[in-house]
Structure formats: C-alpha cells, structure tokens
N, C-alpha and C positions, 0 to 999 in steps of 0.2 A: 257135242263139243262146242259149239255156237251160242247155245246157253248162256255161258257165261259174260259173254262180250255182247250181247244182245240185253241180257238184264242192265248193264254196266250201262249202256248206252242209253238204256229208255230210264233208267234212275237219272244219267245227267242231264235227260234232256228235260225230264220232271223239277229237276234242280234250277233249271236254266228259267222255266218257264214263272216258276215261286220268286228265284230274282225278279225278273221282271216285273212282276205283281205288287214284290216291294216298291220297287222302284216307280211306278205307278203311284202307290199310295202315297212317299213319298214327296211327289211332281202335287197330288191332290190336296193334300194337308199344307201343303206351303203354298198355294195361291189359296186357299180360303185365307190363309193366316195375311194374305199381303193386299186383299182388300180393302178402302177408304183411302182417306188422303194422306192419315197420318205415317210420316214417316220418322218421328222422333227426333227429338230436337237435334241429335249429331246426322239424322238425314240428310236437315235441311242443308247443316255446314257443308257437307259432303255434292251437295246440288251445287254450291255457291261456288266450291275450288273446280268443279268441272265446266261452271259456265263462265265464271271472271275471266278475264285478258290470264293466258299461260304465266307470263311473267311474275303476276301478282298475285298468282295461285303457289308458284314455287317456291316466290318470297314468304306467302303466309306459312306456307309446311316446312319451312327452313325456320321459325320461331313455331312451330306445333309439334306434336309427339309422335307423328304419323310420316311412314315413307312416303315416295310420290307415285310409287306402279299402280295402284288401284284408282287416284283420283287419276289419273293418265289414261285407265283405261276407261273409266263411267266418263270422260271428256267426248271421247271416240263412240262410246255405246249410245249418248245422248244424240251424240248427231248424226244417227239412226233410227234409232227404236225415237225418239223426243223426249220430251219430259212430265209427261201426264204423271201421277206418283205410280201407274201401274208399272210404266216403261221402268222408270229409274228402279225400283224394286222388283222389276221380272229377274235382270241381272242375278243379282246376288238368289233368287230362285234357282235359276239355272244352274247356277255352278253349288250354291247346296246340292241339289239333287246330285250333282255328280262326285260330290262327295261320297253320299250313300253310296253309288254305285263303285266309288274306288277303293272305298273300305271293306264293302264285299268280296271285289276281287282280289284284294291285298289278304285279307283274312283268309281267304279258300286256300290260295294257296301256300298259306304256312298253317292252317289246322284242321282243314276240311269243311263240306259244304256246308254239315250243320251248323256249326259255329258262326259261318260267314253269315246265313241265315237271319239266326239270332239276331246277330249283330245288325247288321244291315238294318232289318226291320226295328232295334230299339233306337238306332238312330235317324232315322226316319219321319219316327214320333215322337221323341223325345221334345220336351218344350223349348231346352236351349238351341236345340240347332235348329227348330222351327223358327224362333224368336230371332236369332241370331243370322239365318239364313236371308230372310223377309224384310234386313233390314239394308238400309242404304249407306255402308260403311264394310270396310274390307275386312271386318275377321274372319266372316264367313268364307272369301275367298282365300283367305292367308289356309283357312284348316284345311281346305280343298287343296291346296300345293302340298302343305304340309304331309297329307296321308300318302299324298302321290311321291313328294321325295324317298319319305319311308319305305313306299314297297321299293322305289328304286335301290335305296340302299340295302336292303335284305336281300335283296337278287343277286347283287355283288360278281357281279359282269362286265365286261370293258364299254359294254353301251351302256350297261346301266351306272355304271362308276359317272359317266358324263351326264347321262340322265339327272344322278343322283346332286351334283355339283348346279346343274344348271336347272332345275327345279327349287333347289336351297335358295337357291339367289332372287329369283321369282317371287318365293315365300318370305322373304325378309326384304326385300323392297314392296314387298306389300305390307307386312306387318310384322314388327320389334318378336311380338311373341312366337314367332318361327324359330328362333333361335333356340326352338327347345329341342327340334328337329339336329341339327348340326352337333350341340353341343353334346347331346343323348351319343351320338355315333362316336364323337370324339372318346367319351366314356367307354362305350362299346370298345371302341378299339384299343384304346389302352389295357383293356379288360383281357382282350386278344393277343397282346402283345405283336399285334399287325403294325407296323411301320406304316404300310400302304396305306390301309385303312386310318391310319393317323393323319397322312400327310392329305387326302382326298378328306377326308373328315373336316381338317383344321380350313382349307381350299374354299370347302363351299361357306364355312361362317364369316371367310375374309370380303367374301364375296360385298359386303355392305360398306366393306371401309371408305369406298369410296364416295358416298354417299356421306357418312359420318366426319370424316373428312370435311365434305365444301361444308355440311350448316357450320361444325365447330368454327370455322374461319370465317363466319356468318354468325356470330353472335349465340349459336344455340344452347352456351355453357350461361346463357343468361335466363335460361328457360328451365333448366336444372336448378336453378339458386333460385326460383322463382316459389317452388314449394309446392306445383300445383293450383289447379283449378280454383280449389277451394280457400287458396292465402292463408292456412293455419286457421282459420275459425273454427275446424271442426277436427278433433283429435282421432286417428285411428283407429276402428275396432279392434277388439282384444283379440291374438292370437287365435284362442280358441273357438272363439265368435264365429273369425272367419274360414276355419276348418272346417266349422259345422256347414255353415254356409256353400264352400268346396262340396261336401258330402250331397246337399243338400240337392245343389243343383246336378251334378253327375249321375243321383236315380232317380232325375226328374219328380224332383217333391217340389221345386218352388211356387207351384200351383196350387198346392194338393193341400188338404185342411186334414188333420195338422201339416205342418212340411216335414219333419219327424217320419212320417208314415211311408215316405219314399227309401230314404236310408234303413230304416227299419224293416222292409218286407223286402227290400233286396239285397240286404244282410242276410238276413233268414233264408235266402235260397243261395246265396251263394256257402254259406256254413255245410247248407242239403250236398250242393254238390262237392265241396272239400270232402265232405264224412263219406260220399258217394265213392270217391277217388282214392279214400285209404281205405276201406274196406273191400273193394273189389281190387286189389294186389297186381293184378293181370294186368291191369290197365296201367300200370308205372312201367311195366317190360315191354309194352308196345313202344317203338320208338315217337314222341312228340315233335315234327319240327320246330315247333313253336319253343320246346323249354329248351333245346339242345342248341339252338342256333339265335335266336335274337331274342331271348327274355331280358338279359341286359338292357338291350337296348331300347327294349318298350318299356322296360321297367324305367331305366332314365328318363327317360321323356316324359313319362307320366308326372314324378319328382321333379323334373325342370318344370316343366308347365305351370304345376300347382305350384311351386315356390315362386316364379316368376308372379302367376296371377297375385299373388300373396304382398310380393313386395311392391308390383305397382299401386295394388290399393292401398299399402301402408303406410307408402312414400307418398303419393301423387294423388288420387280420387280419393280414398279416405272415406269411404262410403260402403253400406252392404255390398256385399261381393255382386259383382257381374258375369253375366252368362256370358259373355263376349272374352270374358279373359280365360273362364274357366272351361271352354268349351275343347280348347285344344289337345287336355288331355283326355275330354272323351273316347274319341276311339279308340285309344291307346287302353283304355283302361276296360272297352269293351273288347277289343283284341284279346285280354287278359282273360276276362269272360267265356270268351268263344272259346278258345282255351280247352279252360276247364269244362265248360259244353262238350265239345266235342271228347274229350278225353273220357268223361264220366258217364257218357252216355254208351258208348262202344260194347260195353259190355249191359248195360241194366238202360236202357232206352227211354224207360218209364221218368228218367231226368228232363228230359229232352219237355217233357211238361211242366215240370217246376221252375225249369231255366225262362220258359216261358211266359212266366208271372211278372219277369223283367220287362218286358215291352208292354205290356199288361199297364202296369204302374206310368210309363211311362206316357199312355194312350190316355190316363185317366188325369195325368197333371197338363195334358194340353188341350183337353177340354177346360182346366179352369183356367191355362192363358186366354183360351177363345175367348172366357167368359169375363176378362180382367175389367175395372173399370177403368174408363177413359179419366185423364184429367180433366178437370173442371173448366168451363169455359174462360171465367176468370183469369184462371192461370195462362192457356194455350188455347185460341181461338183466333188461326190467321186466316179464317174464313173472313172475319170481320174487316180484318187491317186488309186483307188482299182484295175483300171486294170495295171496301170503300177507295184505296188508290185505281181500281178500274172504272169509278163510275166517276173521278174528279182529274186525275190526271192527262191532260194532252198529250201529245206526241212531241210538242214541243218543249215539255217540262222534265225533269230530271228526279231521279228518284237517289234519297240517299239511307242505307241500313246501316244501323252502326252494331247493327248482332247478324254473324254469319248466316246465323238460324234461319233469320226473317228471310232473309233475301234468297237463301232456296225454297221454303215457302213460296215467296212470291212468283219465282220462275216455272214451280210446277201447278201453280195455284189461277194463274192470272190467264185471263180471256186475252190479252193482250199485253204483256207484258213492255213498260217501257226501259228504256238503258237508264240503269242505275248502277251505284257505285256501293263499293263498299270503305268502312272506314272502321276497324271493329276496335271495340272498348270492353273493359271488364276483367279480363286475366289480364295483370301486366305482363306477363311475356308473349301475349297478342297485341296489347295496345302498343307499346312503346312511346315515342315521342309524340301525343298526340296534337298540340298547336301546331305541330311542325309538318307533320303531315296534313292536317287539315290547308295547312298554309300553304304547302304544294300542291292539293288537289282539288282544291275549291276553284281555283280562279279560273282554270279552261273549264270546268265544268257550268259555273254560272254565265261564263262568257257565250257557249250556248245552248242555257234554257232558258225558258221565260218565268218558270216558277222551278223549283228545288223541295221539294217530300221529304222531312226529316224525320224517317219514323224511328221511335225510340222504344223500347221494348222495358214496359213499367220501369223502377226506381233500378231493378235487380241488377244492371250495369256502369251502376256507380257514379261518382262523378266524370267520368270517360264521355260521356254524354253532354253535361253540360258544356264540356270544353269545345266539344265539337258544333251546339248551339251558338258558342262564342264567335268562332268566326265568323256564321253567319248572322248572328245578329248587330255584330258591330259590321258589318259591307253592306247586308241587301234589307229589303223592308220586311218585318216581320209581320204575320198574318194571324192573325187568332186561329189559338192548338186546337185541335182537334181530338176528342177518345175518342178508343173503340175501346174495346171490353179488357184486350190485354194490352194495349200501347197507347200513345200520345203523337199524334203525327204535326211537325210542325211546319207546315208551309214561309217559303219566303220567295217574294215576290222580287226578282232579280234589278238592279240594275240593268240589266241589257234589255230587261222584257219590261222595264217601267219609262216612261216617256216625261220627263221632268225638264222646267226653266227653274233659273235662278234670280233670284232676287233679294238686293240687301235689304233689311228690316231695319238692324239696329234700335231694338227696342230694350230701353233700359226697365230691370225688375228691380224691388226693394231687396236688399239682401245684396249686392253687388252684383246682379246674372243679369245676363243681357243675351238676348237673343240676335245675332249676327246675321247672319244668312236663311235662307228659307228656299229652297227646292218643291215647287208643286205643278201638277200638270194646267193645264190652260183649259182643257177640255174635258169633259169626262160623259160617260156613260150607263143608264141604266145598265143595273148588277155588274156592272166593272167593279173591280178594286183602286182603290184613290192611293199610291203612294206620296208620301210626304216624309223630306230631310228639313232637321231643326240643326241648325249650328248652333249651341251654345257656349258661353264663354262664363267664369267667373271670376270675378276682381278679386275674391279673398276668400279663404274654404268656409265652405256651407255646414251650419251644425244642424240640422235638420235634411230630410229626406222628404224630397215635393215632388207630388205625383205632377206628368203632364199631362195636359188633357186637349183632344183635338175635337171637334166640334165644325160638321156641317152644316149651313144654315144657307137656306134659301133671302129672297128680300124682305120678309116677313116677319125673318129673326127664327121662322120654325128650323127645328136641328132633324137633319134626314139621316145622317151618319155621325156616331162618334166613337171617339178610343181615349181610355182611361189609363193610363201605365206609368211603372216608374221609367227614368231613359236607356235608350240601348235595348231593350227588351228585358228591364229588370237588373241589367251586366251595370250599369254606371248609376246606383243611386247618389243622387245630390249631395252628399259626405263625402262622397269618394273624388269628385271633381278635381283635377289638377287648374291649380291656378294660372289664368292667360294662357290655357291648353285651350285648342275647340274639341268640343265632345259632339260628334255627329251621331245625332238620333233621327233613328227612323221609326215611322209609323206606317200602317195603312188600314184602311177605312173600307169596310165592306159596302158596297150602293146596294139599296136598295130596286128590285124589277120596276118598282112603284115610282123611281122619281124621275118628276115630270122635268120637258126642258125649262131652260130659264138661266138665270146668272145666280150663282152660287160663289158665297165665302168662306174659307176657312176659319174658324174661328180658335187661337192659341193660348193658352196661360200655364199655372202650379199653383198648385195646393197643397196644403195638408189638414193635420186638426185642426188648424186654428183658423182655416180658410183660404182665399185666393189669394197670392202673392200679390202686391199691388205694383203696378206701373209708377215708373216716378215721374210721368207725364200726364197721370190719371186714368182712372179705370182700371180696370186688371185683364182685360181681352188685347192680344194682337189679332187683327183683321188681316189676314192673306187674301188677294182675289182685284178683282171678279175669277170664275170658273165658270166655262160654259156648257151648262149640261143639255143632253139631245137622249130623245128616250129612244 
C-alpha cells in the first residue's frame, strides 16, 4: 500500500533534482556568454543613466523610450557589486537565470513536470534569452516579472490577485513591452465574462499611467513625432520579413546556417506531436489544465507580444527584428509546447524524445552566437578612446561625452575614471536644444577644470557635435584633436586652467583687419601648453578666408612651436566676420620637452593663396613678447 506514494515521491524528487541541473546549466551558458568587455552599445547607455547625477538620468528617460525601474535599480546594483563590465552584466545573469527557474515552476503546475522540463531547459539555451539575459538593459528583467505576473494571474487567489497587480506594475515600469502581460488577462477575462478578473486586469496595466502621465507633461509626445532612432532614412521591413524573422528567433535559428533550419526542425516536431495527440484519442479525455483554464490567456500574450515587437520595429528601430522585443513571447509559446509535450506523451512517451530535438536546436544556435563576430575595431573600439583618456587626463580636467555610449564605456572601462559630463547629440528627441544646453552646462564645468576632453564619437552623430565644439571653441583655447580608431577627442585648455596678460597691439592689416588686443602668458614652460587670445576687429567684410598662423620663436628667429588654423577653431572664417564686432580667437601651442630657457616671442599674421596679409606699417609679422621660458 506504500508503493505508491513512495514511487510518487522518489519520481518527484528525481523531477526536482533535473530542475536543478537545468537550472545549472542555465546560470553556466550565461556567464560564458557574459565574458569581455563588451557590453553593446545600449549597455554602455544603460551604465551612463545608472552613474550620472539621478536628476539628469530621469530627465534623459523622460525624452527616451524606456521606464525608469530598471536603470533605478542597476543605479543601486553598481554601488555594490561596481562597475567592471562583469558586475553590471552579472545582474541581468541573475534574474535570467530566475527566469528559467519561474517558467519551470509556472509550467509544472499548469501541465506537468515533463513539459516544465522541456521547457525550462529550451530556455535555458536558447540564444535569445542568453543574448538577451547577458545584456546590460532591462528586457531580460521585464520577461522575468512578466513570467512571474502570469503564474500569478493563473492562480487567481486573493494573494495572488495582489501578487498579480503588483508584479504588472514592476514589469511595466521596467519595460513598455510588459504590457502584453496585462492586456493578454484583460482578453482572458472578457473571454470569461469575469467582471473581477476585468477590473484586477484593467488595475494592474493602469498601474503605468502615472508615469506616462509626468514625461507627456515633459515633452515625451515630442519623441513620438520624432519617428525614431533612425529619422526616416531607412524604410521598415516587409511584414512578412519580419514574421519570418519572429519565427526565426523563437526556435533559436538566428545563429544557425541556414536560419530556416530552426523553424523548420521545430515545425516538424511540433506537426510529430499534434499527429501524436489526434491519434491517440485517450489523451483529449484526460483532463488538460493548461487548455481548460488559461490557453486564452497564453495564447494572447503570445499575439500581443509578437504584434507589439512588430510595431515597434515598424514604427521606431526599423531594423531586423530583435531578440529583445521578441523574447517575451518565448515562454508563452513554449508554455504552449510543454503543453502538447506533456499531453502527447501520457500515453506514447516515445514523444518525449522528439519534443526533445527542441532544445537540441536551440543548443546548436548558441554555439554559433558564442561563435558571432565581434565588430570591427574601426567601428567600436573604446579600448582605445578609454585608454588613451586614462594615460592624458588629470584629475584636475573634465571629461565631456556627447554619446551616452561612450561615457558608460568609459566608467566601466577606466583604471580611474574622471568626472565627466554628458551632453548627448544625434536622435533629436535626445538632443534637444543643444547651444542652449551647452550654454548652461559649460561654464561651472570649465570654471573647475583645467582642460575639458571632448570626445566625439566618429561623424555618426551628426552635426549635434559640432555645436557643442562651438561653445567651446569660441570661450577656451583649442588644442590639437586627437584619433583614436573610432573617435576624435578634442582637448580645450580652459580659461581658469590658462594663466594670460593682456596687452593692446593695434596692429593694422591690408584688407581693413587689425588686430586689437593680444592675451599671452609671460612665462612658459618646457611641454606646457602656450594659450593665446587674438582680438580681432574688421573695418569692412572680408571676401577671402585668411588662415592665422601663430609662430614660436626664440632670439635667433628659430620657431619652437607653431599653429596654423582658420579663427575660432575653424567656427569664424574671415568672410564671416561681423563688421566693428571683436572676434576672439583663440590658439594654443604645444612646447616642446626640448625647449631650452631664454626669452621667447610670439610671432602673429594671415595668409592665404596669395600669401601673407601685409601690415600697413610694414612687414607682415606681429611680434608679441618677450616670453620667459625655463626648462
């Protein structure tokens, strides 16, 4: 008599033990997947709104597409675990992992252990939720609420009704696409003719309004008309494109050569077990809880999700489908799986091996994500940008990113990271007003450092860059740019950090220009940097464009330093000059280790094709100085 309830016990303890093992495997496949640095370009973003000042983290996701519960909490996780790229992506490992394990337990107890099984283990290995999990951005946690709302609502309990409410709300202040969660139940319930289940339904998706609410009163309907990332250059893939694509990634083919071959072999086993399930009759009289009680409601969700992921890229990214949007209706659709798993196998067990070929498939398309190629250095290489601001910047200098990217880069990248700002350019509904901002956020910032790092991240953010060059090239002295492989870093040697006298010139040029005022230091230094302000003035517009040229020269006449440019830093060529306006240019002059002390002159004119502007005094040199240099 004991028998039975002894077999029953050492089956689930056998059950219990295979979870486990999953789950294991699991925690194993997601830290291989989450070693090196990279954490893809929306990582870096994600670094940048967890370490910036709160304020200007909430302002940026009040104009971006993302709630604020996730960068809230990798804010909290950092200043713990820190910011090495393992820390910031252990995170989103962890609560993967607990994914699998809540999709197993959610599945057992609506079809039974095999299915849970199944299940568990194709998502485990699947490449999206490895990919997805590993990365440093909240979808991965959003599907982890998401699975856990679901079992709540299928339990449909007065704890679990609150559960179900207050887990909704979780998953949709983490991420928009939660809402497939809420609105699946609304469906359900209407389905049900349940009032209850309508009003606790409709409860938890309101649960966001309030949020939706402050950005709109914040400008966020400016981010909607904005059309996306991409500004209309590039037209949405074809419907059908991105269905294949849906297919493509949910049996784990977007690795696999062909990608075809995932859809395709886990078609063919799921056909095995449909044909498995009408033929053996027996098995439709067993009662299902899975088809009697929430197939509705998985089935919706699965239909929200994939229409959801559909219309953000059709509307907004516009790009091949994403494992990140497409992911959320994976367990829903493997729910559906276990399903028929567990159903078709009850009778004829020999399924139980075909169903199997599913994680099969899925094991074999995340060997070829292990094996993806990286970008090309060209493109993304903030080894170079990070290490070169760590071997040139002080502690006393200021660092400025004008791509969210870079600057979490930087903070998980840098042996010593300094305080730097952000100022971001490139999607206008990130940039916004940018002179305007630059103009508020420059001046305490140069007020104290002594140099300012403008790193620019290649042409690819448009002229939002320039603009924010402008400020500083018309206040502080500009320093010759700097490459690395993928950016342009431009130093500008502050006002507060450059030590300058003034002195009138008044030297008349041919052309009506006359140089006014002359700003340069008294003293200078082997390898210091030389700043110098040119006041000039023109009596009538200039139809030509005359380089300046600044020129070091010891008593010998030999030149130890010079600089060649047009004025302002390129911003005011000599056509552009307003009439009896002063144009304040600045230069600076790199010293050489080499130069010896002695008295040193600055030496000033314009050129063009045709030569040196001439002095209407004679000669074409202004002589600034003495300078006293000391090695």
């Amino acid at each position: 008599m004991t028998t039975e309830p002894m077999f029953k016990a050492k089956r689930e303890s056998s059950t219990d033990l295979v979870a486990v093992a999953v789950l294991l495997l699991a925690f194993a496949v997601r830290v291989k997947g989450i070693r090196g640095i990279d954490l893809g370009l929306d990582g870096g973003l994600s670094v940048t709104l967890a370490r910036m000042p709160l304020g200007d983290a909430l302002t940026f996701l009040v104009h971006d597409v993302h709630p604020p519960l996730y960068y809230l909490g990798l804010r909290f996780w950092v200043l713990v675990a820190g910011t090495t790229p393992l820390a910031v992506k252990y995170l989103g490992l962890l609560l993967s992992t607990m994914a699998v394990a809540a999709a197993m337990g959610w599945i057992r107890s609506l079809v039974g252990s095999r299915g849970a099984l199944l299940a568990g283990l194709t998502l485990a290995v699947t490449p999206a939720t490895v990919e997805v999990g590993g990365s440093v951005r909240e979808f991965g946690p959003a599907v982890t609420l998401m699975i856990l709302a679901a079992w709540a609502y299928t339990r449909w309990s007065r704890q679990s009704r609150v559960a179900f409410v207050v887990l909704s709300a979780l998953a949709l202040w983490t991420s928009y696409i939660a809402v497939a969660v809420p609105l699946a139940a609304v469906i359900d319930a209407v389905a049900r003719r349940s009032w209850r289940r309508l009003v606790v339904s409709a409860l938890a998706g309101a649960t966001i309004l309030p949020w939706l609410g402050y950005i709109v009163s914040q400008g966020f309907l400016e981010t909607l008309r904005s059309n996306g990332p991409r500004q209309n250059l590039v037209a949405p893939p074809p419907l059908l494109s991105q269905l294949g694509d849906v297919a493509v990634i949910l049996t784990g083919g977007s690795y696999l050569t062909p990608t075809v071959l995932g859809p395709a072999v886990v078609g063919i086993v799921l056909i095995v077990l449909a044909v498995g399930l009408a033929v053996d009759r027996l098995s439709w009289r067993r009662p299902v809880p899975f088809v009697s009680g929430t197939g509705i409601f998985v089935g919706a969700t699965i239909v929200a999700s994939v229409i959801l992921a559909i219309a953000v890229n059709t509307i907004w990214t516009r790009q091949a489908m994403s494992s990140r949007y497409v992911l959320p209706a994976l367990p829903f659709t493997l729910l559906v799986v276990a399903a028929a798993t567990q159903a078709a196998s009850i009778r004829r067990p020999g399924l139980i091996v075909v169903a199997g070929i599913i994680p099969l498939v899925a094991v074999a398309g995340l060997l070829g994500w292990y094996a993806r190629p990286t970008l090309p250095p060209d493109y993304w290489n903030p080894t170079a940008t990070v290490g070169f601001l760590d071997n040139h910047v002080n502690p006393t200098d200021g660092v400025v990113f004008t791509s969210a990217e870079q600057a979490g880069y930087y903070e998980v990248l840098s042996r010593h990271p300094r305080p730097w700002t952000l100022v971001s350019v490139g999607t206008d509904y990130l940039s916004g007003d940018i002179p305007e901002r630059t103009a508020r956020i420059f001046p305490p910032l140069v007020d104290r450092s002594d140099v300012v790092w403008l790193v620019l991240w290649k042409a690819a953010l448009g002229s939002g860059t320039a603009q924010v060059g402008d400020w500083l090239s018309r206040h502080e002295f500009p320093v010759v740019p700097v490459s690395t492989s993928d950016s342009e870093i431009d130093p500008y040697l502050t006002t507060a950090g450059a030590s300058v006298h003034s002195e009138p010139v008044d030297a008349a040029f041919d052309a009506g220009v006359r140089l006014a005022v002359a700003h340069w230091p008294t003293t200078i230094q082997a390898g210091d940097r030389l700043p110098l302000e040119l006041d000039w003035l023109a009596a009538d517009p200039l139809d030509r464009n005359y380089t300046v040229f600044v020129h070091l020269v010891d008593a010998t006449g030999k030149t130890w330093a010079q600089r060649d440019g047009w004025p302002v830093n390129g911003r005011a060529p000599t056509s552009t000059w307003p009439t009896g306006q002063v144009v304040e240019d600045r230069h600076v002059l790199a010293l050489p280790s080499s130069l010896p002390g002695g008295q040193f002159w600055l030496e000033v004119g314009l050129y063009d094709d045709h030569g040196r502007l001439a002095l209407r005094s004679g000669g074409n040199v202004v002589r600034l100085g003495p300078i006293v240099g000391s090695t």
